[in-house]
N, C-alpha and C positions, 0 to 999 in steps of 0.2 A: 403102795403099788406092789403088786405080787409077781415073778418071775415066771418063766415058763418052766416047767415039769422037765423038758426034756433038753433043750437047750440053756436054758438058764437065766434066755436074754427077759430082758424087761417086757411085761406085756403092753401095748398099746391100748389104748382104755378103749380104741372103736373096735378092738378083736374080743367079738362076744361067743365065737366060735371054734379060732383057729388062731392059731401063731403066726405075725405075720412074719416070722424070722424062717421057721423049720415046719409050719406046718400041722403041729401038732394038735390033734384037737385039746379042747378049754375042756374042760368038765364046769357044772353049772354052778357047781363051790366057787368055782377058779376063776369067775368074770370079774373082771373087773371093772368097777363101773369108776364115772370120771364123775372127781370131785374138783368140785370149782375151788379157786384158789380163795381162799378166806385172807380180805385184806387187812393187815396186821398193821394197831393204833396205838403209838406210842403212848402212854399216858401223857397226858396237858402237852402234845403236840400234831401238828397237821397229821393229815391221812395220809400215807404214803399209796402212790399207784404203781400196778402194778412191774414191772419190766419191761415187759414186751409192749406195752401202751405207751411207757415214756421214748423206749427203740423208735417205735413207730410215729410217734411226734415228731424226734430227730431226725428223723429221714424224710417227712414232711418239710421241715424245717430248712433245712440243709440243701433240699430241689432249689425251695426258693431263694433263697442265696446266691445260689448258683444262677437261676435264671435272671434275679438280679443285675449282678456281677456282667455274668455273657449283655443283659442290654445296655448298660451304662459302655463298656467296649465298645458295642456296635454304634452307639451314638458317638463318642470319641470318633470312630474310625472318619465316621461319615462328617462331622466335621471339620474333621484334619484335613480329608481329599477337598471340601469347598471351600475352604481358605486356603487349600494352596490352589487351586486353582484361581481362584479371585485376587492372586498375588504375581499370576504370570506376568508375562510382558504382552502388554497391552496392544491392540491390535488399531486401534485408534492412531492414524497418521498424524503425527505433530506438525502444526503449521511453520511458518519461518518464525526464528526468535527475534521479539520486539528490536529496533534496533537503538544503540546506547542513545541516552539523551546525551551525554558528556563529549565534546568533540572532543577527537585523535588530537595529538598535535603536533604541530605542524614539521613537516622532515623528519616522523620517526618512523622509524622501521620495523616493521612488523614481525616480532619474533618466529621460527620457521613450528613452532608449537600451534601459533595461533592461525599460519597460513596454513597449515594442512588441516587444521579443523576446517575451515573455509573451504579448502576445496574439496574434504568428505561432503559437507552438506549440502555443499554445490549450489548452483543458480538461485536457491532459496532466498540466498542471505543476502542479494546484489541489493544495496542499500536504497529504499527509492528515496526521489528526492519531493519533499515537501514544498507546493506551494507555496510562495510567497507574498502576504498580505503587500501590496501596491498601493492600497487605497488614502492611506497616509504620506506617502513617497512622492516626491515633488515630480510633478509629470513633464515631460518634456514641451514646448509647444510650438507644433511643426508650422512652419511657415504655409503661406498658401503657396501651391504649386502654378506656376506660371507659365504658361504654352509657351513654346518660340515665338507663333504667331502674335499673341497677344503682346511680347512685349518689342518684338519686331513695329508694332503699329501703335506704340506708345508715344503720346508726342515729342518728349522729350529726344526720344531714340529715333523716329522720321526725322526731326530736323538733324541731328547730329550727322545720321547716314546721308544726309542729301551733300554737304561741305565735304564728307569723307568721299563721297563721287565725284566730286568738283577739285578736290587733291590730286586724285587720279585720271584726272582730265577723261572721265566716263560721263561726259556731258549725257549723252541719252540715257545711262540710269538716273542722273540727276532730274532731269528733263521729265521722266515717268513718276517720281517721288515729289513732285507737284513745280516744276518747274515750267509747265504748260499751263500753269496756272499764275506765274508771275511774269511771263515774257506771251508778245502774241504771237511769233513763231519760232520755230526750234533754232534756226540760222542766225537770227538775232540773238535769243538766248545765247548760242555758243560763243557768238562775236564778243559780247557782254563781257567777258572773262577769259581776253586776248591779251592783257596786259596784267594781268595775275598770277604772280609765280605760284601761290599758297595761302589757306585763309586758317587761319588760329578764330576755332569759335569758343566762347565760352556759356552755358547755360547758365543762367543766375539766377532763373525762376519758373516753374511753371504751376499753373493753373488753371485746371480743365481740360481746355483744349488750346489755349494760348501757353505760348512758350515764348522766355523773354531769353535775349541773347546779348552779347556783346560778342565783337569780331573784328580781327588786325588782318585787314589783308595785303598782304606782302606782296608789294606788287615787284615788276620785273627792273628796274631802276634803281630801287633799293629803298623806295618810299613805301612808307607804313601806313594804310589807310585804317581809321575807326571808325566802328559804325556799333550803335546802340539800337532796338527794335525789339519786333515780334512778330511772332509767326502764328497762324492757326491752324491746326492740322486735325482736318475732320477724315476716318474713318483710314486711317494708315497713312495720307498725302497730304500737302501744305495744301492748304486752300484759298489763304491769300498771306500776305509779309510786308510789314514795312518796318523797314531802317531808315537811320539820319545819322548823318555825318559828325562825331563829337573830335573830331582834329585830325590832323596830319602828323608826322613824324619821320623821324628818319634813325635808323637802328645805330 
C-alpha cells in the first residue's frame, strides 16, 4: 500500500483519484488497487480465516446468547409472578370445621386459647346435634287414653258412684244412676234406706256388663247387714240388681 505524496497518510484502495485525507490528486502511477487478502496455510494444518469474518461470527454469536439469556429471564419472571399468585390466600370461603368425634369430658373447662378461637369463628362452629338411631331402643308403650265419660259409665265405677250417693244421702243422684230402675217409686226408694247409717261396698268381679258385689250395711242400731249380688249396668245406669242376705252381725 502506497502513502499519499502530500500528506503522507495511507491511501485508501477506493481513492483512484484523490486523497481522501487532503485532497491531493493520485497520479495514475499512484493508484492503488486493492488486493484481496491471500489466506495463509500453515503447512499439515487447518485454514485459518480471515479476522474480520471470525469478529463478525463473534458478534453473530454473542446477539444470540444474549437473546438467549434475556428469554430464559423472561420465562423466570413470568413464572415466578404465577406461582405466587396461585400461592395467595385463597378466596374460597371455608365451611365450619368437622366437629371432634372424641367427646369433651365431662366438667372441664375450656382453656380461654380455645374459647377465643370459638368466638373468632363464631356461630359456624355451634356443634349440631346428631340424630339418634331409636329404632333399637326399647319404646315406651302408652297406655290407651280413656275419656272421663267412658270411664264415668264403666260398670264397675256406675255401681261404686250409685252407694257413694246413698253415703251422702243424695238419694236423687242415686235414684238417676239407675235406682228407678230398682224401686217403683222415688218415695219408696228413699224410705228403703231410713234405717242406714252407711254401706261398705266391695267389687269382687266384673264381667261385661254385670258386676259382682259384696256390701255391709251399717245400719243405724249398730247392726251390720251382708249382702252378696249383682248388678247390670247397660249404657252408664244399673239396669237391674239382686242381692241376698249372707248374715247379720254386730261390729
Amino acid at each position: 500500500m502506497r502513502n499519499c505524496s502530500r500528506c503522507g497518510r495511507p491511501l485508501a484502495p477506493d481513492a483512484v483519484r484523490f486523497c481522501t485525507s487532503c485532497g491531493q490528486p493520485i497520479e495514475p502511477n499512484e493508484r492503488v488497487e486493492q488486493v484481496e487478502p491471500v489466506e495463509r496455510i500453515e503447512p499439515g494444518g487447518p485454514a485459518q480465516e480471515p479476522p474480520s469474518a471470525a469478529a463478525d461470527r463473534r458478534s453473530r454469536y454473542d446477539w444470540r446468547v444474549f437473546a438467549a439469556i434475556a428469554a430464559v429471564i423472561v420465562v423466570a419472571a413470568v413464572t415466578a409472578i404465577l406461582l405466587t399468585r396461585g400461592t395467595g390466600p385463597s378466596r374460597v370461603a371455608a365451611g365450619p370445621p368437622a366437629a371432634s368425634s372424641t367427646p369433651a369430658p365431662t366438667g372441664t373447662t375450656p382453656s380461654p386459647a380455645a374459647t377465643d378461637s370459638l368466638a373468632a369463628v363464631g356461630p359456624s362452629l355451634t356443634p349440631s346435634v346428631e340424630a339418634t338411631d331409636t329404632s333399637m331402643s326399647p319404646q315406651a308403650t302408652a297406655s290407651p287414653t280413656v275419656s272421663p265419660s267412658a270411664a264415668a259409665t264403666a260398670p264397675p265405677n256406675v255401681v261404686t258412684a250409685y252407694y257413694n250417693a246413698l253415703n251422702k244421702h243424695d238419694y236423687q243422684a242415686a235414684w238417676n244412676l239407675g235406682g228407678d230402675n230398682l224401686d217403683s217409686d222415688y218415695a219408696t226408694f228413699k224410705a228403703g234406706f231410713a234405717r242406714t247409717a252407711s254401706d261398705h261396698l266391695t267389687v269382687t268381679g266384673s264381667s261385661g256388663d254385670i258386676v259382682s258385689v259384696q256390701l255391709a250395711a251399717h245400719q243405724s242400731d249398730g247392726t251390720i247387714l251382708d249382702f252378696a249380688g249383682t248388678y247390670t249396668v247397660v249404657n252408664g245406669k244399673i239396669a237391674q240388681g239382686s242381692l241376698h242376705s249372707t248374715g247379720t252381725g254386730v261390729p
